[in-house]
N, C-alpha and C positions, 0 to 999 in steps of 0.2 A: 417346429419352425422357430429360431432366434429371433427373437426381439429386436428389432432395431433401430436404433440411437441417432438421430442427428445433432444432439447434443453436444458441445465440447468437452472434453476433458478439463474441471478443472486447474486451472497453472494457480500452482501457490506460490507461494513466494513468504519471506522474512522480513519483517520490518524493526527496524530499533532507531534507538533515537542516543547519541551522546553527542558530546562535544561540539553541541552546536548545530549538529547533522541530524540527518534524516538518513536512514542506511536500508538501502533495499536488496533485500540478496534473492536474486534468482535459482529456480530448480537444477539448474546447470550448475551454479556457482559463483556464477558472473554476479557481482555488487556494486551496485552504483549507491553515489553519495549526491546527499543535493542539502546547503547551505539551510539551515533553518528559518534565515533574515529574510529567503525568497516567498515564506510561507507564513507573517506574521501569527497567522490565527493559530499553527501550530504551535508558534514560539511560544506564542501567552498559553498555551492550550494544557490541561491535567494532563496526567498519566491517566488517568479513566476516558479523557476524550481520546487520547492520541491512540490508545487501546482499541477504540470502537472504531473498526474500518473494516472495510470489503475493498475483493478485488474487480476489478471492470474490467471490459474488455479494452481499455484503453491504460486503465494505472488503478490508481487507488482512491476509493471513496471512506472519508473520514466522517461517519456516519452524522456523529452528535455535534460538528463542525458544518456539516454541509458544504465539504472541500473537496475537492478533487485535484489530483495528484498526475499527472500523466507520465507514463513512461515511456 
């Protein structure tokens, strides 16, 4: 008998950071950009902070920030 899962799959997604930006790319391919001056704590934030994030069922949690991102 299969096992069964109510679990979601997973959605990953892509995160980087230049130009001022916050770059989120989706499993499909779709990329949204969002200003970095809307998220001061990221703007001051390390490459080690901006690094430590999970995804939510809602966007993105930057773990060692304590931020949430919604997408």
């Amino acid at each position: 008998m299969p096992l069964l899962s109510t679990r979601k799959n997973d959605k990953k997604v892509k995160v980087t950071f230049g130009n001022g930006l916050l770059f989120v790319e989706k499993e499909n391919g779709k990329q949204q950009a969002f200003p970095l001056e809307w998220f001061p704590e990221l703007q001051k934030a390390t490459d080690e902070e901006r690094e430590d994030w999970t995804q939510t069922d809602k966007g993105l949690h930057f773990n060692k920030l304590n931020l949430d991102v919604s997408l």
